[in-house]
C-alpha positions as MATLAB code, in Angstrom:
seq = 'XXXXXXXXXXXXXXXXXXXXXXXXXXXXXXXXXXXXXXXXXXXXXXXXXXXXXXXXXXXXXXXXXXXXXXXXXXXXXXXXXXXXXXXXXXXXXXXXXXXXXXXXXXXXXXXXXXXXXXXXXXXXXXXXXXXXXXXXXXXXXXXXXXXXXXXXXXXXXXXXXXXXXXXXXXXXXXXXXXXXXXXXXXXXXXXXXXXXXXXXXXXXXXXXXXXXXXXXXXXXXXXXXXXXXXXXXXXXXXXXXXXXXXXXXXXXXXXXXXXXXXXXXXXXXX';
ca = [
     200.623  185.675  112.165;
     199.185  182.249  112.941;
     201.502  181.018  116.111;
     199.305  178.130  116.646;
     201.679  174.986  117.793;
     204.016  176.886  116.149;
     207.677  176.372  117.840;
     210.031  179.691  117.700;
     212.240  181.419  119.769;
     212.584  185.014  120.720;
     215.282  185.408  118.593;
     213.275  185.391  115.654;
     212.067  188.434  112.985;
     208.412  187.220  112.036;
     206.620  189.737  110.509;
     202.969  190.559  112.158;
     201.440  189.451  108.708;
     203.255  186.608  107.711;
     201.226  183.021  107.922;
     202.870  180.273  109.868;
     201.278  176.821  109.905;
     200.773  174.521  112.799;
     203.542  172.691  114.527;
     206.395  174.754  112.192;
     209.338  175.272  114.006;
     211.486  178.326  113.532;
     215.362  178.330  114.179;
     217.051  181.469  116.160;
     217.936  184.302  113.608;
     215.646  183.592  110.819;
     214.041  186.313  109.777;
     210.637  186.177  107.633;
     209.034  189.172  105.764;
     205.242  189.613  105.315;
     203.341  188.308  102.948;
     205.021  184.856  103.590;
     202.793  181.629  103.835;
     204.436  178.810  105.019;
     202.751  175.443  105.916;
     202.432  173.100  108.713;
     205.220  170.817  110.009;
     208.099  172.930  108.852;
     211.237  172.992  109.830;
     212.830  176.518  109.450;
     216.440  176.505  110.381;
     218.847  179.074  111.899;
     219.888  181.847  109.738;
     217.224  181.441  106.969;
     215.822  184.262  105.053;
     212.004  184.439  103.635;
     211.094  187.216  101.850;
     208.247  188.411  100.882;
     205.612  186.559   98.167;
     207.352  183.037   99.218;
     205.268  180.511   99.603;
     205.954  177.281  100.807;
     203.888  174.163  101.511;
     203.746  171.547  103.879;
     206.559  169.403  105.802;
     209.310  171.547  104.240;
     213.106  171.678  105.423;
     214.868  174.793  104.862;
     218.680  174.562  105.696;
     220.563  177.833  107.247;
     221.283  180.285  105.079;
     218.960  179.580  102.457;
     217.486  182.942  100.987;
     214.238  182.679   99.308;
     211.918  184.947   97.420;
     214.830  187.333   96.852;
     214.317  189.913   93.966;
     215.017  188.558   90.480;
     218.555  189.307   89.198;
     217.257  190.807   86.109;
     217.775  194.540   84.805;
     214.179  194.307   82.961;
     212.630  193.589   86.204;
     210.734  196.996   87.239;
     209.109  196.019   90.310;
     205.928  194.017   89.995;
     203.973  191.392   92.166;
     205.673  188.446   91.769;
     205.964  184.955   93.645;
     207.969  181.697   94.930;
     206.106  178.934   95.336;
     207.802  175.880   96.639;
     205.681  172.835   97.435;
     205.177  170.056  100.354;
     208.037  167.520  101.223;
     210.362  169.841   99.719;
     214.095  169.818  101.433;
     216.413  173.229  100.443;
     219.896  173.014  101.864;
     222.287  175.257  103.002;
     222.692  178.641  101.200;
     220.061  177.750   98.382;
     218.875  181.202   96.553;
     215.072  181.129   95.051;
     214.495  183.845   93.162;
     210.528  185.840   92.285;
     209.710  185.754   88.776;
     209.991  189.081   86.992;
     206.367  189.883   85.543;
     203.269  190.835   87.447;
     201.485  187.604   88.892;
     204.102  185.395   87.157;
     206.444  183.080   89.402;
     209.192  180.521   90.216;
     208.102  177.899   91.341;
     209.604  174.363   93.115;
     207.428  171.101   93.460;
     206.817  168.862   95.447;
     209.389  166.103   97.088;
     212.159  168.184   95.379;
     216.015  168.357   97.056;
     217.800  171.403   96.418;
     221.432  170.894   97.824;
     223.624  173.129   98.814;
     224.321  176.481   97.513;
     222.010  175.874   94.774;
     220.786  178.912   92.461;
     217.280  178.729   90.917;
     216.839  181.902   89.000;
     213.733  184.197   88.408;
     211.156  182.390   86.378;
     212.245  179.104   86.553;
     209.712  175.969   86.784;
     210.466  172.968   88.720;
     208.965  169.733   88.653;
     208.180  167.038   91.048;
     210.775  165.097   92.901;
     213.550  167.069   90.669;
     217.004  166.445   92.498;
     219.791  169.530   91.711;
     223.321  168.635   93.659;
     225.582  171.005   95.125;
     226.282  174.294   93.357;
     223.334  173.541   90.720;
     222.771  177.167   88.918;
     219.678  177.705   86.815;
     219.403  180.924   84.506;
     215.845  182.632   84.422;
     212.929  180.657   82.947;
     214.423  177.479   83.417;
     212.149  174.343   83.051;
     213.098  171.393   84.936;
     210.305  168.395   84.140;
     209.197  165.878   86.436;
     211.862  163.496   88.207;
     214.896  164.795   86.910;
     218.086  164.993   88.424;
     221.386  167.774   88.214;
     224.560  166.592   89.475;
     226.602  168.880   91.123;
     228.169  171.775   89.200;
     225.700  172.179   86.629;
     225.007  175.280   85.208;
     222.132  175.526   82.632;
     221.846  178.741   80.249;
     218.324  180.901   80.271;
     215.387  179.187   78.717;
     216.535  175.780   78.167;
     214.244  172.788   78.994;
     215.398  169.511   80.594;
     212.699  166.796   80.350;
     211.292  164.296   82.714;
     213.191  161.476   84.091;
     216.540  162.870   82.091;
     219.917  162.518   84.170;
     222.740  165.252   83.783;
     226.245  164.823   84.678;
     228.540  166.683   86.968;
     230.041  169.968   85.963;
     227.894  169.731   82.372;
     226.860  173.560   80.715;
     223.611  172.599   79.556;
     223.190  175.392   76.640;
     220.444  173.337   74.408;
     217.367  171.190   75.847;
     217.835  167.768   76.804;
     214.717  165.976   76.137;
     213.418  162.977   78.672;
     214.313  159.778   79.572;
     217.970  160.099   78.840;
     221.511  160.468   80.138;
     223.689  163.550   79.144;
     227.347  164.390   79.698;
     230.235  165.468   77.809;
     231.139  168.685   76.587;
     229.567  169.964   74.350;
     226.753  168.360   76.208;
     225.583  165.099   74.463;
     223.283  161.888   74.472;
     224.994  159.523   75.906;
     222.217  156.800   76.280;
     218.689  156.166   78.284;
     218.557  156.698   81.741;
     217.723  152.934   82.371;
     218.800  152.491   85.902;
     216.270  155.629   87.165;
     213.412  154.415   84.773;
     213.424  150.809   86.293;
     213.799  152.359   89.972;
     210.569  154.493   89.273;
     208.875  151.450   87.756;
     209.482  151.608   83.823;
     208.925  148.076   82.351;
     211.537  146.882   80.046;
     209.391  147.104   76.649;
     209.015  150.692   77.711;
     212.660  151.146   78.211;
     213.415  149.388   74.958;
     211.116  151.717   73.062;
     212.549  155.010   74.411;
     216.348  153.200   73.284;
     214.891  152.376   69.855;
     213.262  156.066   69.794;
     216.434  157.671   70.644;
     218.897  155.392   68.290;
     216.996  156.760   65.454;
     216.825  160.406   66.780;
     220.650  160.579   67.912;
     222.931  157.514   67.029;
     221.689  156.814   63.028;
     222.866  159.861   61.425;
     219.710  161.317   59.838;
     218.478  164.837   60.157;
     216.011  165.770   63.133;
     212.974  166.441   60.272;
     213.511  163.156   59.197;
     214.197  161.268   62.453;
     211.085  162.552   63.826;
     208.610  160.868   60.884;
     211.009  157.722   61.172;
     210.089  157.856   65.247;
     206.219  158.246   63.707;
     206.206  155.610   61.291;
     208.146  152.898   63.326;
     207.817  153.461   67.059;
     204.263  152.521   68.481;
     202.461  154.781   70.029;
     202.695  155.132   74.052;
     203.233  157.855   76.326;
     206.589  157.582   76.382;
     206.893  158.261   72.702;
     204.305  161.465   72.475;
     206.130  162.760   75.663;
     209.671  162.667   73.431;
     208.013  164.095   69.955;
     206.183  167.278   71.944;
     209.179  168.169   73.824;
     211.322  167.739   70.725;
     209.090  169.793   68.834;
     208.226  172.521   71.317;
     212.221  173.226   71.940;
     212.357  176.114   70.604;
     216.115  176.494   71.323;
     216.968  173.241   69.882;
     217.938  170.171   71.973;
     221.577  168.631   72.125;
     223.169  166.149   69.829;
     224.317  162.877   69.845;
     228.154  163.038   70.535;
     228.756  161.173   67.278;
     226.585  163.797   65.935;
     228.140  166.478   67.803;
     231.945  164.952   66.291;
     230.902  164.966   63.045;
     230.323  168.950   63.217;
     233.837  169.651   63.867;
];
């Protein structure tokens, strides 16, 4: 174990092989397994639990209670090497479970800048992006993918294998069964479209003829009443191209579980 700088208490289970980076401090009744790597500047609290294959980077906070690297809640799982890997700037509050993935040299992984409040569940397999925000009593199913700058309010729970794309914004208490794609707000049950997430798109620097094309994109894909196959060439044929818009078609087309509806959409099924 490295113990260089490393602030810690004698109250403390470190295991003789775990890694600890410089100037990490380590709160009384934590207890860390081996083969843990955790970075400099850390700040461990009381109570937490590291098992082993977690890694985490630099200039982390990990609330008490927290319990990472825990074997995946999955019946199919049959023992292999698997990892967490959170990354740098990364805050986990209180009672936050990360689970290993569930096939040999796969893992679960959490980026960088992320906030996982309390009592958050991320599930084996799961993939989360950069600065991705999941409030209180977030639960993610295995092989969850959670793009770039999105953000869970509390109470969400969000079934196995469904993607939610970059910059999207999911309300309170929503059961995400279907993926949402990016760039846009969703709420309502079933969960639904509900317009562009405008207000986090200008806060991270979106200029307004880029927010105007993702609202004319997603009119035609959710609000005028034509088919998916036929939205999609209308999106080709009318849209310019721009990042924005070959970010929307690929995740559209690589949902393999199908993405939600537009509520009036979603009405008109009943």
């Amino acid at each position: 174990m490295n113990v260089n700088h490393t602030k810690r208490n004698n109250l403390v289970d470190i295991h003789p092989e775990a890694t600890i980076g410089r100037d990490t401090s380590i709160g009384s009744f934590t207890f860390i397994d081996k083969d843990v790597i955790i970075g400099e500047d850390c700040w461990i609290g009381p109570n937490v639990t590291i098992l082993r294959g977690t890694r985490i980077g630099d200039r982390c906070k990990i609330y008490p209670g927290a319990v990472l690297g825990g074997l995946p809640q999955d019946l199919k799982y049959e023992g292999e090497y698997t990892t967490v890997e959170i990354g740098s700037n990364t805050t986990i509050r209180e009672y936050v479970t990360v689970n290993r993935a569930t096939k040999d040299a796969w893992k679960t992984t959490v980026g960088n800048r992320c906030l996982l409040m309390a009592y958050v569940h991320v599930a084996h397999d799961c993939q989360i992006g950069n600065q991705v925000i999941l409030a209180n009593n977030t639960n993610l199913a295995g092989h969850v993918v959670i793009q770039d700058h999105a953000i869970l309010e509390g109470l969400v729970a969000v079934q196995q294998f469904v993607k939610i794309g970059a910059h999207s914004f999911i309300a309170g208490g929503s059961l995400v069964r279907k993926s949402v794609p990016p760039y846009v707000k969703a709420a309502r049950e079933p969960l639904s479209y509900v317009g562009v997430n405008s207000v986090g798109l200008h806060r991270r620097g979106f200029k307004d003829e880029a927010i105007k094309a993702i609202q004319d994109i997603y009119r035609i894909l959710f609000v005028k009443g034509n088919n998916l196959g036929n939205s999609l060439e209308i999106v080709e044929t009318t849209i310019d191209i721009s990042p924005e818009r070959e970010a929307i078609l690929e995740f559209i087309r690589n949902a393999d579980r199908g993405i939600m509806r537009g509520f009036q959409q979603t009405n008109q099924q009943k």
